[in-house]
ROPA-961133 format. One record per atom (N, C-alpha, C, O, CB): residue in one letter; x, y, z. Coordinates in steps of 0.1 Angstrom, whole numbers, padded with zeros to 4 digits, always signed. Each point is the difference from the previous one (the first is absolute). Last residue first. Glycine has a CB too. Layout:
BEGIN
aXYZ;...
END
This chain:
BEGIN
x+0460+0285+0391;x+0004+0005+0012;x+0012+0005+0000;x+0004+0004+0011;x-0017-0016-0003;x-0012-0010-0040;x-0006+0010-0001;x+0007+0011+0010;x-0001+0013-0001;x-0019-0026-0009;x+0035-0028-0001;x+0000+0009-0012;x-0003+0014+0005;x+0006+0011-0003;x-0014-0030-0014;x-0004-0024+0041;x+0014+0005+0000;x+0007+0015-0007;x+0008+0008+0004;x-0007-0034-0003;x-0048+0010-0007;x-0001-0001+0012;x+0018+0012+0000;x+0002+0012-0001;x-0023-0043+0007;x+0011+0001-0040;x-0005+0015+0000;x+0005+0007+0012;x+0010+0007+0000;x-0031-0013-0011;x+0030-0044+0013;x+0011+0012-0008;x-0010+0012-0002;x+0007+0010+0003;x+0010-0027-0019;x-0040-0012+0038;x+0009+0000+0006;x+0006+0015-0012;x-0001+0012+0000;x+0003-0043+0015;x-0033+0012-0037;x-0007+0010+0010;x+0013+0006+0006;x+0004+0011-0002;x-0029-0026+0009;x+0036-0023-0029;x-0006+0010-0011;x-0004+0013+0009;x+0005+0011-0003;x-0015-0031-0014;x+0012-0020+0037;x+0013+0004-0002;x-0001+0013-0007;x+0005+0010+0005;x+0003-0032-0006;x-0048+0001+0007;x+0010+0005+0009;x+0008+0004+0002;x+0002+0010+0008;x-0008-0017-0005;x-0014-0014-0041;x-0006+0014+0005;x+0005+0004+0013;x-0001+0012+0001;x-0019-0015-0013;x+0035-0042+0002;x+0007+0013-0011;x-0008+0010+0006;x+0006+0007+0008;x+0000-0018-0033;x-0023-0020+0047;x+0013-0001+0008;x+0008+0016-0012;x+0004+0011+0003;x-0003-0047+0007;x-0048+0018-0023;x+0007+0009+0015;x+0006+0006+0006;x-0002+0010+0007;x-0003-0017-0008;x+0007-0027-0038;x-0008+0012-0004;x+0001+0013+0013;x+0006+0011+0000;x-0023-0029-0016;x+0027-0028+0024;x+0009+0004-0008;x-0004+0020+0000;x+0004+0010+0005;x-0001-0040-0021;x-0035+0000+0031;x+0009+0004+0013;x+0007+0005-0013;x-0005+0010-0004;x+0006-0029+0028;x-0030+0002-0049;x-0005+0012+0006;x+0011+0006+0014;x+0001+0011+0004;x-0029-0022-0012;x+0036-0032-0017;x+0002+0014-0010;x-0005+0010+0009;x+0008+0010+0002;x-0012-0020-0026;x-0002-0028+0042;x+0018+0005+0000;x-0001+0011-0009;x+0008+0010+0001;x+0006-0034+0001;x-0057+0008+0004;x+0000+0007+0012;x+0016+0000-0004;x+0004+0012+0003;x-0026-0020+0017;x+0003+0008-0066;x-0002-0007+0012;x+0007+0001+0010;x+0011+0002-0003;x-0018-0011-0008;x-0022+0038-0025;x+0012-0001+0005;x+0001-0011+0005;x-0011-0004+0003;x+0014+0024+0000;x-0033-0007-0042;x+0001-0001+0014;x+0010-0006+0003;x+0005-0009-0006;x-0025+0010+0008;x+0001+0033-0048;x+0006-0011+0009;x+0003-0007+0016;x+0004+0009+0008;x+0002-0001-0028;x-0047+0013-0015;x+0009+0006+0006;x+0007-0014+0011;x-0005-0009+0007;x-0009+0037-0010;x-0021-0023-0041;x+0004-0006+0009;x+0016+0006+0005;x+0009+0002-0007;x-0025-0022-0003;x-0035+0036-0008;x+0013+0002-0004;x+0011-0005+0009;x+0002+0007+0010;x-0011+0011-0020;x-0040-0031-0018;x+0007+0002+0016;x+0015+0006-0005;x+0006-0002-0010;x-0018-0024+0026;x-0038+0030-0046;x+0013+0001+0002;x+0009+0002+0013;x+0003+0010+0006;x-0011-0004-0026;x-0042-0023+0005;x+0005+0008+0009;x+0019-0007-0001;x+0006-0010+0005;x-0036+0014+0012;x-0013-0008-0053;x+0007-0006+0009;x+0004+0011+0006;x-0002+0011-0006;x+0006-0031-0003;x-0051+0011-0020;x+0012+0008+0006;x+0010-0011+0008;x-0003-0011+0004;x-0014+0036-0001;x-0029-0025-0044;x+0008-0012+0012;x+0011+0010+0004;x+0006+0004-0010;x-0009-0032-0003;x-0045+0035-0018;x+0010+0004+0003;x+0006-0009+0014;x-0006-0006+0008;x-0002+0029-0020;x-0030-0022-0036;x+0005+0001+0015;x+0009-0003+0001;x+0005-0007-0009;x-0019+0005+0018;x-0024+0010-0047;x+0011+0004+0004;x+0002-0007+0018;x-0009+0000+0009;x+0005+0023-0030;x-0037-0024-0008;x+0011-0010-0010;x+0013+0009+0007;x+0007+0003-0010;x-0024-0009-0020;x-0027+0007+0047;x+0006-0008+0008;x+0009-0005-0010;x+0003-0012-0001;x-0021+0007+0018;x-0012+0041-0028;x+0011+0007+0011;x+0003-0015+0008;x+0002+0001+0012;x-0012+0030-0008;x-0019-0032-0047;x+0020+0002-0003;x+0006+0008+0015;x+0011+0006+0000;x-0011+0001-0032;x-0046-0031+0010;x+0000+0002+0014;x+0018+0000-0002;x+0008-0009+0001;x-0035-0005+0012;x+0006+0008-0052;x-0010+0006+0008;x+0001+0002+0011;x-0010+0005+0006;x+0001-0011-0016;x+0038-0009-0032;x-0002-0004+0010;x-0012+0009+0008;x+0003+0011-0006;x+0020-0021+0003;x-0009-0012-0051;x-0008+0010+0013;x-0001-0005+0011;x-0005-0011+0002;x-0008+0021-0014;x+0051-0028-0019;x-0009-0004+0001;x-0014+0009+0009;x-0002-0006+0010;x+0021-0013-0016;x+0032+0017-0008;x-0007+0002-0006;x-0018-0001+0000;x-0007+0004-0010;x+0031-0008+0004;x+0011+0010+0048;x-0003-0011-0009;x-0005+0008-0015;x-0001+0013+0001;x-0007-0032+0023;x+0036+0031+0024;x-0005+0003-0009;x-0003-0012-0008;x+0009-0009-0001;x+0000+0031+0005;x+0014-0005+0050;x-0001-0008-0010;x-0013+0000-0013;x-0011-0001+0006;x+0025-0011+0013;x+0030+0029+0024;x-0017+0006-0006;x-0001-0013-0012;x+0010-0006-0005;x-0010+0042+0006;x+0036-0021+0041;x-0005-0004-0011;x-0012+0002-0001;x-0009+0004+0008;x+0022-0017-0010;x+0028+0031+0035;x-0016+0008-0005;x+0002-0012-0013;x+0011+0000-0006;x-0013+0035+0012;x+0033-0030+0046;x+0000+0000-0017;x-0017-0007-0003;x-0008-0006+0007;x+0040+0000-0010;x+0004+0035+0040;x-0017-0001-0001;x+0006-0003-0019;x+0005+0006-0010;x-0024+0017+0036;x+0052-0013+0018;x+0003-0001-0015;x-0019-0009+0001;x-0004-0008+0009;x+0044+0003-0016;x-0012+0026+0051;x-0014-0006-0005;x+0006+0004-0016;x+0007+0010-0002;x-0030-0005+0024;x+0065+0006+0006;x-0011-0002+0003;x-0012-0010-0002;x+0001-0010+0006;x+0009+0029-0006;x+0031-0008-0026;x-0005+0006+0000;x-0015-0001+0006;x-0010+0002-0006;x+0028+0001-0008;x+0030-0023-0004;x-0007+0003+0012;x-0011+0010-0001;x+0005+0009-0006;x+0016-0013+0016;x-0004-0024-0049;x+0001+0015+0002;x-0005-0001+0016;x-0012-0004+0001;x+0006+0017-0029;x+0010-0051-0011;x+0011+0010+0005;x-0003+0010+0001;x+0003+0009-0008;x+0010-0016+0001;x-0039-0045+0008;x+0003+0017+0010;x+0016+0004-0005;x+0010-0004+0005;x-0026-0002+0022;x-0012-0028-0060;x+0011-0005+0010;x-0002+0020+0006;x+0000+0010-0007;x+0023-0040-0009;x-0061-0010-0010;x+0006+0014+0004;x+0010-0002+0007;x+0001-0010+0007;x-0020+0021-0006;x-0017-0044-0026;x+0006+0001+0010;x+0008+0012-0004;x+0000+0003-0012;x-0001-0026+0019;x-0051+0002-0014;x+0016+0012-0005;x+0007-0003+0011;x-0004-0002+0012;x-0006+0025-0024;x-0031-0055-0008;x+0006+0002+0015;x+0013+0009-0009;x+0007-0003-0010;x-0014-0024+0030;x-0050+0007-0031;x+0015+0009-0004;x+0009+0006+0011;x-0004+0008+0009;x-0008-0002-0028;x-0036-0040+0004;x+0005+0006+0013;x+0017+0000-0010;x+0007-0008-0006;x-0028-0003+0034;x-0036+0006-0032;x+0013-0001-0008;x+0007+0008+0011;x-0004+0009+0008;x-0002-0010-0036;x-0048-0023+0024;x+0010+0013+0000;x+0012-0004-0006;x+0001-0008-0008;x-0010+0017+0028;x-0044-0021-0024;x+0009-0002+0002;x+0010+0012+0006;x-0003+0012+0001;x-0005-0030-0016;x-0038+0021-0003;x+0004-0010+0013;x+0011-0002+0001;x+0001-0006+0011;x-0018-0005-0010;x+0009+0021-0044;x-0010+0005+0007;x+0001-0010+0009;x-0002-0012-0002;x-0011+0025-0013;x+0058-0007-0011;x-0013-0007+0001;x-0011+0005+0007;x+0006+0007+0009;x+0005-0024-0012;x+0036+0035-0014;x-0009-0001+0006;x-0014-0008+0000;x-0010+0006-0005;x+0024+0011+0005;x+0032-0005-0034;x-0011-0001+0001;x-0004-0004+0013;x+0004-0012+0000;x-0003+0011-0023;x+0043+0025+0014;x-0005-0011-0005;x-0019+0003-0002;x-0005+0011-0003;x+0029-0026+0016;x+0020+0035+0009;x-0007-0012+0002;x-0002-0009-0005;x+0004-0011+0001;x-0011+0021+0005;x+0043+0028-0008;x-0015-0005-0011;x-0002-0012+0012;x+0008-0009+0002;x-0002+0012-0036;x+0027+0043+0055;x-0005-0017-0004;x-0013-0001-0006;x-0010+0006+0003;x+0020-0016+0016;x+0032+0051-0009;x-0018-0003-0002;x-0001-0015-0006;x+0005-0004-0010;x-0012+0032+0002;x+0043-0004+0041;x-0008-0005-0008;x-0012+0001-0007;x-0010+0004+0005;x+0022-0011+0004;x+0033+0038+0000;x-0011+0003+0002;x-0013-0012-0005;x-0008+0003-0009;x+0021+0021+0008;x+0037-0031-0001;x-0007+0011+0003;x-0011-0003+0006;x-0002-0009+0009;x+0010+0019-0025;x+0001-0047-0017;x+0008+0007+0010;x-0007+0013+0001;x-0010+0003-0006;x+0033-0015+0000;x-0041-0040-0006;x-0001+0018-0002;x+0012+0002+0009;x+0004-0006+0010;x-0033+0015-0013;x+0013-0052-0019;x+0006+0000+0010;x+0009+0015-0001;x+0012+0003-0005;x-0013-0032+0006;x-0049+0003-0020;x+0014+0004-0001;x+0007+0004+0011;x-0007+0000+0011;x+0002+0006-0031;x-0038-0023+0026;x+0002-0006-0014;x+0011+0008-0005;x-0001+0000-0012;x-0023-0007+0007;x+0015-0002+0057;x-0002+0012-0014;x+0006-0011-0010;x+0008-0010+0001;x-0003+0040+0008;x-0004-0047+0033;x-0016+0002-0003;x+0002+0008-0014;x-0009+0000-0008;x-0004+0002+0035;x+0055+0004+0008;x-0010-0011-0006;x-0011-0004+0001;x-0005-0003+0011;x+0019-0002-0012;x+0034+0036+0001;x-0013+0002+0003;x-0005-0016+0000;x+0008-0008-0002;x-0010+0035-0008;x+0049+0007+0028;x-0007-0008-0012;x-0018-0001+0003;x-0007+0006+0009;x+0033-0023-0012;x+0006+0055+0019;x+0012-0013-0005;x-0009-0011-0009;x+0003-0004-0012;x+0014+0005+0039;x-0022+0055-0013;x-0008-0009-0011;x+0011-0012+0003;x+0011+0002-0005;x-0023+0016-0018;x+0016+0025+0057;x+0003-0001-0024;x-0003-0019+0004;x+0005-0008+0009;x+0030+0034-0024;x-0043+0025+0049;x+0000-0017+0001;x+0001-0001-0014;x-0004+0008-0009;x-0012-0017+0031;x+0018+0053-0006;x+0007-0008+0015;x-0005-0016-0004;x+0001-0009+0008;x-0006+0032+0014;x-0030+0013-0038;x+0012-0004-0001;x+0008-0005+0010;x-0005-0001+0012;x+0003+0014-0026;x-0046-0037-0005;x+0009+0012+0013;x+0014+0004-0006;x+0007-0008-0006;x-0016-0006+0029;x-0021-0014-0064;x+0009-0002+0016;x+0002+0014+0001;x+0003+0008-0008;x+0011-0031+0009;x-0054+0002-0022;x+0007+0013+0004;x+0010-0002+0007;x-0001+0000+0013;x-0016+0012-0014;x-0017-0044-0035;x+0007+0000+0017;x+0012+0010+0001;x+0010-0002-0006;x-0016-0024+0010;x-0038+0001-0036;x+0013+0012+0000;x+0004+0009+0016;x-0005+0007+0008;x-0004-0003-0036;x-0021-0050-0005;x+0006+0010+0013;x+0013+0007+0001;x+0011-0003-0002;x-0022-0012+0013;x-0031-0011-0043;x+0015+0009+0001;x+0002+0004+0013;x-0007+0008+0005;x+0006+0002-0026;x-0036-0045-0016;x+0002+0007+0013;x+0015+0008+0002;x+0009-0004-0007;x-0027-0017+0015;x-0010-0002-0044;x+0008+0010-0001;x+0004+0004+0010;x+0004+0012+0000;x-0010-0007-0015;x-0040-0025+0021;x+0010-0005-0011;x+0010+0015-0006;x-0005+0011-0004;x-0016-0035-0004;x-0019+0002+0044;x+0008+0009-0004;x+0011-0003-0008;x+0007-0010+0002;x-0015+0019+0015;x-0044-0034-0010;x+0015-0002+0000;x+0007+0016+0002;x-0009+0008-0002;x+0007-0030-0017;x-0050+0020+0035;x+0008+0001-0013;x+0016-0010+0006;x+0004-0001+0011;x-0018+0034-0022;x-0017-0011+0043;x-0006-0015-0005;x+0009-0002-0016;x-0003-0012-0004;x-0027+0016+0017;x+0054+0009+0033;x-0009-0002-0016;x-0010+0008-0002;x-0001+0011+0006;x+0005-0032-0007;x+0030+0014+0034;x-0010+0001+0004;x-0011-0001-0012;x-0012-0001+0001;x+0024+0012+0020;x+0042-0014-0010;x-0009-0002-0011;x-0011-0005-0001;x-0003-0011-0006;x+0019+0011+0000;x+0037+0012+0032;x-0011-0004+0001;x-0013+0003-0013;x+0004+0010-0007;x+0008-0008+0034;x+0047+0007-0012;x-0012+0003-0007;x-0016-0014-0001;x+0002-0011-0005;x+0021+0029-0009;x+0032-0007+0043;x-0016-0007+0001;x-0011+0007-0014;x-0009+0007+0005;x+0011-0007+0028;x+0050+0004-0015;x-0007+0007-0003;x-0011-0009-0001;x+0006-0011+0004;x+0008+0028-0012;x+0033-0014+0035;x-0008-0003-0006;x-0015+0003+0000;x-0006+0003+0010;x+0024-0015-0010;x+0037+0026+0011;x-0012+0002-0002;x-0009-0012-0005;x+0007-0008-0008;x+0001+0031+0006;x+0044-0018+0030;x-0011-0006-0009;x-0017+0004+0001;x-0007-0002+0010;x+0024-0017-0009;x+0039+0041+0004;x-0012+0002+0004;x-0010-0013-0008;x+0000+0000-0012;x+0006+0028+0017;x+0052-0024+0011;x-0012+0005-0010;x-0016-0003+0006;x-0002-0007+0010;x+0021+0001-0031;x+0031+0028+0038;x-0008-0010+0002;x-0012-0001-0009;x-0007+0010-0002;x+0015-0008+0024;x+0027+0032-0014;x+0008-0007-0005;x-0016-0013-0003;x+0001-0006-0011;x+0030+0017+0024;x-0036+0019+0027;x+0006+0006-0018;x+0011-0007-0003;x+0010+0001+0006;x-0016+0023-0006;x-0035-0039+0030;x+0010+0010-0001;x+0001+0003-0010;x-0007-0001-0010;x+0018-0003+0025;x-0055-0012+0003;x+0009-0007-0001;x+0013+0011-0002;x-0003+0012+0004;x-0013-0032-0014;x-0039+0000+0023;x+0010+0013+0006;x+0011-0008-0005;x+0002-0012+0002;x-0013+0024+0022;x-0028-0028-0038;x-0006+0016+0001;x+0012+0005+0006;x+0001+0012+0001;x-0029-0015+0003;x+0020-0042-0031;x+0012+0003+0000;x-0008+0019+0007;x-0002+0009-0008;x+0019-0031-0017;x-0042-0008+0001;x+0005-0010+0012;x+0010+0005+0006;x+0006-0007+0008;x-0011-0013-0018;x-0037+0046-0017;x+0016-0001-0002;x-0002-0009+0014;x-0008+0001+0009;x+0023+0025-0024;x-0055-0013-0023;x+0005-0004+0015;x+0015-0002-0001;x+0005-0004-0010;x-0027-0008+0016;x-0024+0031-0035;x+0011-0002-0002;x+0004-0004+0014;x-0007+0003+0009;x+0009+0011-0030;x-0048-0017-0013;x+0008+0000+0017;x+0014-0002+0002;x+0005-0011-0002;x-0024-0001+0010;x-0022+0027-0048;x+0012-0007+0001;x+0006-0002+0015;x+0006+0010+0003;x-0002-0001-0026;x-0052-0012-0013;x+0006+0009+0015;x+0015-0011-0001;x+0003-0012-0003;x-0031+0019+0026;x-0016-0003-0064;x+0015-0002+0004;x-0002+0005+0015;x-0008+0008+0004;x+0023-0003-0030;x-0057-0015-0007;x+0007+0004+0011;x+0012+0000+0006;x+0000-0004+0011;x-0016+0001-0010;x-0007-0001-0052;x+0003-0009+0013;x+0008+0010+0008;x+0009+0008-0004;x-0008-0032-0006;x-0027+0019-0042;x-0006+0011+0015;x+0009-0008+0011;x-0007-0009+0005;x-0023+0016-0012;x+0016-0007-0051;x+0003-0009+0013;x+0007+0012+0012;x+0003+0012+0000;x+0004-0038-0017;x-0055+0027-0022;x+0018+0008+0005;x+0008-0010+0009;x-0006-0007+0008;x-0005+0033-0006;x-0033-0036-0043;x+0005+0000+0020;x+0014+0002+0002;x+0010-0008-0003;x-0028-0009+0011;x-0030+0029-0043;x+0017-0002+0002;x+0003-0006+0017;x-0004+0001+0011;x+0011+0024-0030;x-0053-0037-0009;x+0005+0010+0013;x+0016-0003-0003;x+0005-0011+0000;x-0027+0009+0021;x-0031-0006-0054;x+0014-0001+0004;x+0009+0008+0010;x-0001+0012-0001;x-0002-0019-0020;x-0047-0017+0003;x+0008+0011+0007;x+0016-0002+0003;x+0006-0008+0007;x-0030+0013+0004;x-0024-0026-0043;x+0014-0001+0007;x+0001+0015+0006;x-0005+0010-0004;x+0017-0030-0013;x-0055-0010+0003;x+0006+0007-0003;x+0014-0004+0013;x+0002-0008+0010;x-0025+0026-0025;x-0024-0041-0019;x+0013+0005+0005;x+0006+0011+0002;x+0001+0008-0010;x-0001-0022+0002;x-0040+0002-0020;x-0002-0008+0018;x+0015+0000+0006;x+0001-0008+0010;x-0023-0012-0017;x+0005+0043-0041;x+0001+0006+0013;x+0004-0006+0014;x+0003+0006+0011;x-0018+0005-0024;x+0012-0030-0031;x+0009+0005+0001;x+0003+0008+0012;x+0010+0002+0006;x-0012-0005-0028;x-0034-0026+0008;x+0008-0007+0007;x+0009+0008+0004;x+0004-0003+0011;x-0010-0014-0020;x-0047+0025-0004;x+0016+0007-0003;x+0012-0004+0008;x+0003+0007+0009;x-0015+0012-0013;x-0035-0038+0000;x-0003+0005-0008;x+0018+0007-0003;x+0005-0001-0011;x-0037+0001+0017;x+0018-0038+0023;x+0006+0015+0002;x+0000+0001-0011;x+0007-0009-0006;x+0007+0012+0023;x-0046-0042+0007;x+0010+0008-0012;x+0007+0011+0002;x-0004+0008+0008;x-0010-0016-0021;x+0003-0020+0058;x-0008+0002-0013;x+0012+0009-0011;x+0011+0004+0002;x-0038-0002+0012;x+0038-0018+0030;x-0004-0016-0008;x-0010+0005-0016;x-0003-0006-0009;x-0002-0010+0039;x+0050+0046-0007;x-0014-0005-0002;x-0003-0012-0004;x+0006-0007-0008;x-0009+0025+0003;x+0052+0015+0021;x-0009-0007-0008;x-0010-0006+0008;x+0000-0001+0013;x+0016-0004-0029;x+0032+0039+0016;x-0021-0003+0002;x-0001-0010-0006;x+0007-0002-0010;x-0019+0023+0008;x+0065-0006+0018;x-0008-0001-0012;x-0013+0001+0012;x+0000+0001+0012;x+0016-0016-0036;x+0034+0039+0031;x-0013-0007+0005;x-0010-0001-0014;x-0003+0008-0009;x+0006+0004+0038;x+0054-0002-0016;x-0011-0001-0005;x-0012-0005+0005;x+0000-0009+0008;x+0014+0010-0023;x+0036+0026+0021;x-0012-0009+0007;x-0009+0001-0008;x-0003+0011-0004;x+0005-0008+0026;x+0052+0003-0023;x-0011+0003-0005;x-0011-0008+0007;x+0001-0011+0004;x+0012+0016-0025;x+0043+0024+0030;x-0017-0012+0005;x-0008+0003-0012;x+0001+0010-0007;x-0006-0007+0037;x+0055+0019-0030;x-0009+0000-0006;x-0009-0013+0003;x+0001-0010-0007;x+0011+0025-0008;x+0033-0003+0041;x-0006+0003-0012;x-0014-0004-0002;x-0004-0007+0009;x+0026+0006-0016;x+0007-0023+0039;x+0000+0012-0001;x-0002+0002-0018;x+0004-0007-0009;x+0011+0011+0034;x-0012-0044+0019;x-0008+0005-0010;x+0007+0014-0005;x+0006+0006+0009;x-0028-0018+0003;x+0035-0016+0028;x+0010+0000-0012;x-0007+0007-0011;x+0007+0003-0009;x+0005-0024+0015;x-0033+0009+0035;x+0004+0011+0002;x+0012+0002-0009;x+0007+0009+0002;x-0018-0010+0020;x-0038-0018-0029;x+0011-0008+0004;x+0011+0014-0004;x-0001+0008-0010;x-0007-0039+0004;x-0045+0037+0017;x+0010+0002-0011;x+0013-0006+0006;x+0003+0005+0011;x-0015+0016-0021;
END
């Protein structure tokens, strides 16, 4: 069955003889089979971007794949941003979501894939930020624990570095600083 098929097969099978058939009407028959379309989605999500700060944006991209045997058609991904990250742009969606995206695909070919890239900008320090897509078709899937996955980054918190005149400087005042207690206290 060509993997664009859906709906209603008919199979027929005739008889025939070199002798008379007394009843022609019987030498045929049909069976008919619906056929559902059926494709395997998995999504793989991956970030190029696993350690960044705050202020810095994040690139996801998403991978949906299409193990078939069917087209998928209506495909959606809906992608959770973490908090601590807001939406800058996308592309692959058939609109250009704010918030919280959710991108139309489209349609999926059996064998094929499609590839969707979010970009994100960090405002929140906050360590590990873990972002969650998932993706859905109209179409039955039968195997839905490879229609989700997840890509993290590791929030750095960049602390400033002195250079060696700054760090003498720094010294020299805490000394002083010390000195006058010191005086104060006596």
């Amino acid at each position: 069955i060509d993997p664009a098929t859906i709906g209603d097969i008919t199979n027929t099978a005739t008889v025939s003889a070199t002798t008379t058939d007394p009843n022609a009407a019987n030498d045929s028959a049909s069976a008919t089979t619906t056929v559902g379309a059926e494709a395997d989605l998995a999504l793989t999500k991956t970030t190029t971007t696993p350690v960044v700060g705050l202020g810095d944006q994040v690139v996801y991209e998403l991978v949906v794949d299409n193990a078939g045997p069917s087209d998928a058609t209506n495909v959606v991904i809906t992608d959770t941003m973490p908090a601590g990250q807001v939406l800058v742009d996308t592309t692959g969606c058939a609109e250009d979501p704010t918030g919280v995206p959710t991108c139309t695909v489209g349609t999926v070919a059996a064998g094929a894939s499609a590839l969707v890239t979010i970009v994100t900008e960090v405002t929140a320090a906050s360590g590990f930020q873990l972002n969650t897509a998932s993706v859905t078709s109209d179409v039955t899937d039968g195997a839905v624990a490879n229609n989700a996955s997840s890509a993290g980054v590791s929030i750095a918190v960049i602390v400033p570095a002195l250079n060696r005149w700054a760090l003498m400087l720094l010294a020299l005042m805490l000394a002083i600083v010390g000195w006058i207690g010191l005086r104060r206290a006596i």
